[in-house]
Structure formats: C-alpha cells, structure tokens
N, C-alpha and C positions, 0 to 999 in steps of 0.2 A: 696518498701517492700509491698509484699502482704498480706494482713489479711482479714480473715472470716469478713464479714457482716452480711450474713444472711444463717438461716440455708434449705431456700429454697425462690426460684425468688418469688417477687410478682405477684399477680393476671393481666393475662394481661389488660393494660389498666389502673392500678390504678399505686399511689405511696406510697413508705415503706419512710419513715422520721426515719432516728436515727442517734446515736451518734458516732464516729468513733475516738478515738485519738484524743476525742477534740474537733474537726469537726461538726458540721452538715449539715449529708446530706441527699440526699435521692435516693429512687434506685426503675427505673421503668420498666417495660417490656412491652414494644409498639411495635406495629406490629410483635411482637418474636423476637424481640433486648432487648438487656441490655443495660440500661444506666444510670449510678451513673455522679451526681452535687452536688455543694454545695447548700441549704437549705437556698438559702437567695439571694434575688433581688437585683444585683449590684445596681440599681436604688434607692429604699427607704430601703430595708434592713426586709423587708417583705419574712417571710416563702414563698417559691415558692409552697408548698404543701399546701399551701392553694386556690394556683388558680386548674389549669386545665390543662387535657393533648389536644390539638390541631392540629391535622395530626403528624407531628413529632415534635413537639415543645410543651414547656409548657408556658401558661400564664399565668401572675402576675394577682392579683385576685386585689390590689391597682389602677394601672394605666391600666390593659389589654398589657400591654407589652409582646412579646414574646422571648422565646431564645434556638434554634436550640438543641435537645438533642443532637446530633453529635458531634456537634462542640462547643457548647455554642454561640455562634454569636447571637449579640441582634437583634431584626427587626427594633430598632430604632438609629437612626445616634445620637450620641453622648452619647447614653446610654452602659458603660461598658457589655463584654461580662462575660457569665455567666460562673464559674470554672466548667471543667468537669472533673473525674477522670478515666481512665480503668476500665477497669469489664471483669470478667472472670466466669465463673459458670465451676464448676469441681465434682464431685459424687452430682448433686444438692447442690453445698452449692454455695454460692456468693462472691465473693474475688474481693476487690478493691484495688487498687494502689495510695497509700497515701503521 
C-alpha cells in the first residue's frame, strides 16, 4: 500500500526523519535518487538520522557502520542489513510502500 510521506522530496543531500504507520523512518535524496529506510541501526538501535550520508550510504553516527541506501546491505559481516522501503515521488509529493 502506497501512502503520502511527504509533501515535497528533501533537500538533496540531507535526511527527512518521520513517522509512518508506526514506523520510523526516514527519507533522502542523494545524488537525485529517493530512498526511504527504517530510522534505526540494526546494530544498537540508534536513529540512522543522526549519523551521515556517505557516497551512497548512510553512517551510524555510534559505531560508523554503514548501510547501502539501495539495498540496505551492512558494510559489516555479521551486522543485520538495514530495512529499506520503495519510493515513488508523483506531482512532487513522496509515497512509500509500507
């Protein structure tokens, strides 16, 4: 099921943090891609919006862990990959797949 996020992408470069159905996640626009995750480091359970965006990945701001916006795939062996969700943008608003 698709549902509104937001009512326009964020700033390229940065991340949107908010609530979804429960959820949280967050939702970025790197390099002119969309990509929504969940809002929480498989690892300690630490906001990922607190670390950093890093070529196409975001770092955990706790350990410097990263994990692939794409795909969620950690860069660390044994550390849980991170949930990703679809993203669609349609008349500018942001629709994720929950």
């Amino acid at each position: 099921m698709w549902i509104k996020a937001l009512d326009q992408a964020p700033k390229e470069g940065t991340m949107a943090a908010l609530e979804v159905e429960g959820r949280k996640i967050f939702v970025t626009l790197n390099n002119g891609q969309l990509y929504c995750a969940e809002n929480r480091c498989p690892h300690e359970e630490i906001e990922l919006t607190l670390g950093c965006l890093k070529g196409n990945s975001v770092v955990c701001s706790l350990h410097g862990f990263s994990f692939d916006l794409a795909t969620g795939n950690s860069s660390e062996e044994g550390v849980d990959n991170m949930l990703t969700f679809p993203i669609k943008q349609k008349n500018n608003k942001i629709y994720i797949e929950v």
